[in-house]
C-alpha positions in Angstrom: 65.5 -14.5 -9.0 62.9 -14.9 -11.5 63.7 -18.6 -11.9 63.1 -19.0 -7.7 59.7 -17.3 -7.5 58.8 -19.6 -10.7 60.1 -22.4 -8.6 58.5 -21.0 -5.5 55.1 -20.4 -7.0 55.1 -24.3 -8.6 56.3 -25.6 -5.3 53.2 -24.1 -3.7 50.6 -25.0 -6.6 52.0 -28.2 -6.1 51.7 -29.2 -2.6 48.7 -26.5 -2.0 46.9 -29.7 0.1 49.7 -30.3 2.6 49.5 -26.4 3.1 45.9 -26.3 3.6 45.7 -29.4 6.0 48.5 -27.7 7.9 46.6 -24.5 8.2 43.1 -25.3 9.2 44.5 -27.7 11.5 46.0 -25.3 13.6 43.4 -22.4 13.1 39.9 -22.3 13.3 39.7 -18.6 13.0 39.8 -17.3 9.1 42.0 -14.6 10.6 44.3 -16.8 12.0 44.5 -18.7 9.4 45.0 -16.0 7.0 48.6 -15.1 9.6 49.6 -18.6 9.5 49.6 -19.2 5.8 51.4 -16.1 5.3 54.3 -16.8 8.2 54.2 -20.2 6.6 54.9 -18.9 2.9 57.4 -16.7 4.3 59.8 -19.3 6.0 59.1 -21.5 2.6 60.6 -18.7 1.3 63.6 -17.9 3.1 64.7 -21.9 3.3 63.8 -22.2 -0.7 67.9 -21.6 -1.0 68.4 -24.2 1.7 66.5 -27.5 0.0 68.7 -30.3 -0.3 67.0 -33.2 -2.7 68.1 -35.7 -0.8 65.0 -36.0 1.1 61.7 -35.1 -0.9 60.4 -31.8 -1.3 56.6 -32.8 0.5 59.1 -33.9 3.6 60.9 -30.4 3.7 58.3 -28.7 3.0 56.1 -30.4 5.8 59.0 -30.1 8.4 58.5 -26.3 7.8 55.1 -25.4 7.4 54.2 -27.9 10.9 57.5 -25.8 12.4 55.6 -22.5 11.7 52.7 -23.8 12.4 53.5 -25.3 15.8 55.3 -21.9 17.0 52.2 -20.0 15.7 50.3 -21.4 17.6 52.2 -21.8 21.2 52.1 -17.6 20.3 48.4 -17.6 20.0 47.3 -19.9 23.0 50.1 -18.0 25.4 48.6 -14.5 23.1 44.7 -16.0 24.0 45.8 -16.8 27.6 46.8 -13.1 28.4 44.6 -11.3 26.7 40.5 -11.3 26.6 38.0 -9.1 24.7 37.1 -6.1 26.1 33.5 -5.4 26.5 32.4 -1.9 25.6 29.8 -1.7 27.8 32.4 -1.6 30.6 33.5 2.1 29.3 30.0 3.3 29.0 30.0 5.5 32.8 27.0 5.4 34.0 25.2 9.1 34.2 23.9 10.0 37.8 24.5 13.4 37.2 21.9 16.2 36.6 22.6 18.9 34.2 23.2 21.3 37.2 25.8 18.8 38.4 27.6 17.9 35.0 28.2 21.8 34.3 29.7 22.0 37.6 32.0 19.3 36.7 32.7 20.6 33.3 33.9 23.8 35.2 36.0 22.0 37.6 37.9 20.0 34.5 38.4 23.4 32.4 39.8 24.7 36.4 42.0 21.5 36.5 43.3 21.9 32.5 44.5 25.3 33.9 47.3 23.6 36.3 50.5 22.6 35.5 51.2 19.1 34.9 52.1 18.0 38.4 49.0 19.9 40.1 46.9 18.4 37.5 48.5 14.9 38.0 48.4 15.1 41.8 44.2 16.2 42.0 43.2 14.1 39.5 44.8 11.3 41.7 43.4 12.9 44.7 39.8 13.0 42.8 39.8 9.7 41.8 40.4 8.9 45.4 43.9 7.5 46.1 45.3 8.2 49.5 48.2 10.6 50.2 50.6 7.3 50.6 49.3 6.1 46.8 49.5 9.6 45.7 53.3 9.6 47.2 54.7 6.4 45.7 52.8 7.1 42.0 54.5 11.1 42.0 58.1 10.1 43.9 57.5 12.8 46.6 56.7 12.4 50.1 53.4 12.0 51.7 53.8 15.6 53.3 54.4 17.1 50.2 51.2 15.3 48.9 49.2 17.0 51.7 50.9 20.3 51.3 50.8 20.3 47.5 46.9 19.3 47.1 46.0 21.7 50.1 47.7 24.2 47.7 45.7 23.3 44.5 42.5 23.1 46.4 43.1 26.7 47.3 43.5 27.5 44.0 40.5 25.6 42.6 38.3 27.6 45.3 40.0 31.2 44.4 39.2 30.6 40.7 35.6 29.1 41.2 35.2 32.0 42.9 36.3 34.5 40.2 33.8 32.8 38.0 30.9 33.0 39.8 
């Protein structure tokens, strides 16, 4: 073992050009780079048992790292294709409310914390505006339920509003 990471680490020092060519031409991004040097050292790795000197070692060792290389990237174009950067100031909710307003909502979400899990589930769908059919299909029960069932919490949101004040 110790005689194949000696073997290893020369075969690296030794071709350390073909790897870095490899590399940055396939990443820009330090990151990326960083992954792709890393996957490539690890299949270098795994196929070190698997040389056969009948072709040179800069050939097999170029058929790899452009193999890892290659599949690395098909990963991050199809990864950069689906994805996007998320920008923060889309979670930043604007604040119309006055203080007045925002305690009353605080007190409605300490009310709503109070149900069970499908009450809770079914107003916060019926607060955020969905319609009885949405609220149906999302909860697996019928749109009569829905109407039944929210009628019901509503009730029960008044009642304790009521205790409060």
């Amino acid at each position: 073992m110790l005689a194949d990471k000696e073997k290893f680490v020369t075969i690296i020092k030794d071709n350390k050009r073909i790897l870095y060519k490899i590399i940055n031409c396939y990443c820009k991004d330090p990151d990326d780079r960083q992954d792709l040097e890393q996957e490539i050292l690890i299949q270098l790795w795994k196929s070190l048992d698997s040389y056969n000197s009948t072709c040179k070692l800069s050939t097999w060792l170029y058929r790899i790292a452009l193999n890892v290389a290659i599949s690395h990237y098909r990963k991050d174009v199809k990864r950069k294709v689906t994805t996007f950067g998320l920008d923060e100031s889309i979670l930043q909710i604007a604040d119309h409310t006055t203080v007045n307003d925002q305690d009353k909502i605080d007190i409605l979400y300490q009310l709503i914390a109070k149900l069970s899990s499908l009450n809770k589930a079914l107003i916060i769908l019926h607060l955020d505006g969905n319609s009885y059919r949405d609220i149906a299909e999302v909860m697996g029960i019928s749109e009569s339920n829905v109407g039944t069932k929210i009628n019901r919490i509503k009730h029960i949101l008044k009642q304790e509003l009521k205790n409060i004040q």
